[in-house]
C-alpha positions in Angstrom: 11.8 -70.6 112.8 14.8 -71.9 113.7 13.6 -75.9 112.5 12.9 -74.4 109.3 16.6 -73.0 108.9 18.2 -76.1 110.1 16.5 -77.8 107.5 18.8 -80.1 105.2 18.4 -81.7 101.9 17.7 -84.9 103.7 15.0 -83.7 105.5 13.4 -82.8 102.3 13.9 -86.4 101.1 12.6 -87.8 103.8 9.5 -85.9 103.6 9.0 -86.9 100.0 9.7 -90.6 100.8 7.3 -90.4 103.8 4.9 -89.0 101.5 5.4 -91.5 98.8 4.7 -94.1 101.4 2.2 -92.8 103.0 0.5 -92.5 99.0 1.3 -96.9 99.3 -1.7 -97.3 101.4 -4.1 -95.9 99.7 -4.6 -92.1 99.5 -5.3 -91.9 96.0 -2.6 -89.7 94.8 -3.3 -87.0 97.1 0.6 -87.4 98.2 1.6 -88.8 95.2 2.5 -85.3 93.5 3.4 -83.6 96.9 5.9 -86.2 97.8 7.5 -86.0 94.3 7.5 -82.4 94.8 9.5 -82.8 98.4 12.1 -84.9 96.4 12.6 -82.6 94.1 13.0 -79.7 96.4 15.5 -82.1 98.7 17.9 -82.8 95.3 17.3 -78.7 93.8 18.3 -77.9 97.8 21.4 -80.6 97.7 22.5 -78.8 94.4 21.9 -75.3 94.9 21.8 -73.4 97.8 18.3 -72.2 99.2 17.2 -70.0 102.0 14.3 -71.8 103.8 12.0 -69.9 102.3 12.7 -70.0 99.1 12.5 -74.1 99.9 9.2 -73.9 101.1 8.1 -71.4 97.8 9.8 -74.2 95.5 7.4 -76.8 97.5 4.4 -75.1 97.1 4.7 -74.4 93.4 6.3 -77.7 92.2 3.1 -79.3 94.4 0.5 -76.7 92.7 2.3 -77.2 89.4 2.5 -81.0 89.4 -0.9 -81.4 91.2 -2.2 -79.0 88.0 -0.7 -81.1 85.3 -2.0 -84.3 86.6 -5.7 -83.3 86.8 -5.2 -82.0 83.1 -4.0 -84.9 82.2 -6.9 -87.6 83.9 -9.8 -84.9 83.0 -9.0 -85.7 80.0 -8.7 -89.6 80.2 -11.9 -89.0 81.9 -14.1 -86.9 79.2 -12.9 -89.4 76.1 -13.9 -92.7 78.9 -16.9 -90.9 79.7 -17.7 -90.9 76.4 -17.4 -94.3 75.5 -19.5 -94.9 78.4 -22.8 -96.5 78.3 -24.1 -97.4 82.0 -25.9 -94.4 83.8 -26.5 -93.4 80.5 -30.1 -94.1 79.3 -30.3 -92.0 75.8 -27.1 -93.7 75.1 -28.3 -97.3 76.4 -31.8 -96.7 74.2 -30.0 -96.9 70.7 -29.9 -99.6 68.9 -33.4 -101.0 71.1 -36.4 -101.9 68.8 -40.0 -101.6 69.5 -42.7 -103.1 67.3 -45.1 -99.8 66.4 -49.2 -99.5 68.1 -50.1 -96.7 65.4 -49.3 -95.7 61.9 -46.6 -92.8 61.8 -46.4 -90.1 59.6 -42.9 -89.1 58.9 -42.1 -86.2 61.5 -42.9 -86.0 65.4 -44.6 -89.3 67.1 -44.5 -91.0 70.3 -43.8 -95.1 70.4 -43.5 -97.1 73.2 -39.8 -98.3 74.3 -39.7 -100.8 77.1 -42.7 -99.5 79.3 -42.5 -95.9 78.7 -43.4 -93.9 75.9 -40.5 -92.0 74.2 -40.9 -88.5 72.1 -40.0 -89.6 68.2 -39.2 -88.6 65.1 -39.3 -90.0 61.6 -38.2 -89.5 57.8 -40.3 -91.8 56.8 -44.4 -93.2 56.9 -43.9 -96.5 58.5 -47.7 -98.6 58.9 -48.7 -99.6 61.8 -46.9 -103.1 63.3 -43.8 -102.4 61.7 -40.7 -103.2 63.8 -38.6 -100.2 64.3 -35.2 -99.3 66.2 -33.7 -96.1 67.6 -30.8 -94.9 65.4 -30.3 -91.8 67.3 -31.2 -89.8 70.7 -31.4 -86.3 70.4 -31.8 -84.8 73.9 -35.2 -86.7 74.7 -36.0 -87.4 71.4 -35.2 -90.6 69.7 -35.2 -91.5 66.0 -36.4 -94.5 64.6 -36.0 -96.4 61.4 -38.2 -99.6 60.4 -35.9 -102.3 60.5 -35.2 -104.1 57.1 -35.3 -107.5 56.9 
């Protein structure tokens, strides 16, 4: 206890710079937003007058807080990259891949042959037998094909 109430503002700003450094070699920002959050607490402590605990209450929530914010932030980053994303992704890797047709479709539900597996189709249209054809769509497992026009 008594470490805790000798505690100064520079101790706080040491901890934060420690932390900062320590987030230099490579911890992926785990002390990125707890270092910050030391700094801050070492400045608000320089300024104002805290009890220890209080110091150590401000720590905890300006780390939860910042810690928070940043995840919100890169989730998001991540979702809208995630997105735009095509490897690991087959549906999203099949469209735009053309196969050349083994049986006449009737517009509606068929099966054609993508690389070497059979897919689960649909169609709006008749298309003969032969015809080239290339996925315009996935829809789950489901692709949707359109004869390509030459």
């Amino acid at each position: 206890m008594e470490f805790f109430e000798q505690m100064n503002h520079w101790h706080w700003l040491t901890l934060g710079l420690l932390l900062l450094a320590g987030e230099l070699l490579g911890t992926a920002g785990y002390f990125l937003w707890i270092g910050l959050s030391a700094v801050v607490v070492g400045i608000l402590y320089a300024i104002i007058p805290l009890s220890w605990q209080l110091q150590w209450v401000s720590f905890a929530v300006f780390s939860l807080f910042a810690t928070w914010l940043w995840w919100r932030y890169q989730h998001k980053k991540d979702e809208t990259s995630d997105a735009k994303r095509v490897l690991n992704q087959k549906d999203k890797q099949l469209i735009g891949q053309t196969s050349r047709l083994e049986e006449d479709i009737i517009a509606g539900s068929c099966r054609i042959v993508l690389g070497d597996t059979t897919w689960s189709a649909k169609s709006f249209q008749n298309i003969p037998k032969g015809t080239l054809v290339h996925v315009v769509s996935v829809d789950g497992i489901i692709l949707t094909i359109e004869p390509i026009k030459k």
